[in-house]
N, C-alpha and C positions, 0 to 999 in steps of 0.2 A: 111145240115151240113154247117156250115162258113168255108170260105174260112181259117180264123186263126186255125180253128181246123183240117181242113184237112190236113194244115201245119202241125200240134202235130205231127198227125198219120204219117206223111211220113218217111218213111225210109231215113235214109242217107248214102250218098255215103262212098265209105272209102275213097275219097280226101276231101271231109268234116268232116269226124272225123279224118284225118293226120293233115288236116289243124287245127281243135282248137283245139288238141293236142299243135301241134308246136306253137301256138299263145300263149296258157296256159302257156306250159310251158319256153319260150324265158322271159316270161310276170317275171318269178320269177328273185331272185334278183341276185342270184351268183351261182357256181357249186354247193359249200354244199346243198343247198336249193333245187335246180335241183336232187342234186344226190338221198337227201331224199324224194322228189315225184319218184322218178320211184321206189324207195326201197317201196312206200308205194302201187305202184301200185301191189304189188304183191301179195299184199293178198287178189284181185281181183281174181285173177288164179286159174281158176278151177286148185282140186288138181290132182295127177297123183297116181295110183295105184302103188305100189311097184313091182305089176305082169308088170305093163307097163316098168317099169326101168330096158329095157335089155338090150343087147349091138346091136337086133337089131333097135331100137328106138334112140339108142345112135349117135348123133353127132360127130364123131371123131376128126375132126377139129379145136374142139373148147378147148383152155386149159384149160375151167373147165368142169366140167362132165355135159353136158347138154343131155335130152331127148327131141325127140318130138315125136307127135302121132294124127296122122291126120286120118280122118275117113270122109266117105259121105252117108249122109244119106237124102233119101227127096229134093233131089236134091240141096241142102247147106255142105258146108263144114266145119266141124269141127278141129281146131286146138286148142292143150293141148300143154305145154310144161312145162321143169319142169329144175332147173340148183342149184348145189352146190353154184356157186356163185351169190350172189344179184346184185351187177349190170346186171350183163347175163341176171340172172331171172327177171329185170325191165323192160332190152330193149328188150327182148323178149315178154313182160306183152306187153308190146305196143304193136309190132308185132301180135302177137295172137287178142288183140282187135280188130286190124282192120280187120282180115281174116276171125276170127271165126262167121260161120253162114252164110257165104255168099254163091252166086252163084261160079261156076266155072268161066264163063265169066266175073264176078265181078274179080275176083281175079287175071285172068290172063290181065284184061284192067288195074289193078294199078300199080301205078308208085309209090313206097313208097320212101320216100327223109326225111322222119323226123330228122333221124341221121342227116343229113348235112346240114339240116335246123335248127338245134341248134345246142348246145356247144358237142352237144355229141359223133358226129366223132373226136373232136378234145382232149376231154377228156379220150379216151379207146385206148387200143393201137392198131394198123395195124392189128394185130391176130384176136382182139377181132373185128372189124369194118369189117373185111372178113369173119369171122367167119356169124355174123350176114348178111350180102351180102346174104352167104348162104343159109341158115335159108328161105330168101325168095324167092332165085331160088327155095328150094326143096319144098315150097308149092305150089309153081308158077308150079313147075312139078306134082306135085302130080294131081292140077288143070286143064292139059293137061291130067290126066290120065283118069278124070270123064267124065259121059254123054255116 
């Protein structure tokens, strides 16, 4: 196999897909434009069962009605998430990209900065920017729960 191909095959890190995330999307022109790529990421998301939308899945911190629902199986970790509001549901669409499928040790070695790495800590209010903080302590915990 060439060395270019084994490149294909390799997995990457999730500070290489935070990274051309943040590179992609800095790269667009203005917030509008920004705000409609993470709105568009959403239909990337896996969906969530209506049986999963309970209050104990339920986020309470967040002021729109956000679900998550993490699971491990085969030694990778699954993250689903699911929010009434679109922006939530993008920056969370992020979030869940980078986690979803990974090792525990993966998840608990990232350093996730995208928000603050673009416009996007400075566009969501304090609630919404703790809210998601959160979001990744509780998979970051969930991640200490595996293995």
């Amino acid at each position: 196999m060439s060395t270019a191909m084994a490149e294909e095959k390799k997995v990457r890190t999730i500070a290489e897909e935070e990274q051309e995330f943040i590179q992609e999307f800095n790269e667009l022109e203005d917030w509008l434009i920004q705000y409609q790529a993470l709105l568009e990421l959403t239909s990337d998301m896996e969906k969530l069962y209506e049986t999963e939308r309970t209050e104990e899945n339920r986020i309470h911190s967040c002021q729109a009605k956000l679900w998550l629902v993490l699971g491990y199986e085969n030694g990778k970790i699954s993250v689903r998430a699911d929010s009434e509001s679109l922006i939530v549901k993008g920056i969370v669409g992020v979030i869940t990209a980078l986690f979803h499928h990974r090792t525990p040790e993966e998840v608990r070695r990232a350093d996730i900065t995208f928000m603050d790495k673009t416009d996007i800590a400075r566009q969501i209010s304090t609630d919404r920017y703790k809210g998601m903080q959160l979001i990744i302590r509780k998979i970051k915990k969930f991640a200490d729960s595996c293995e």
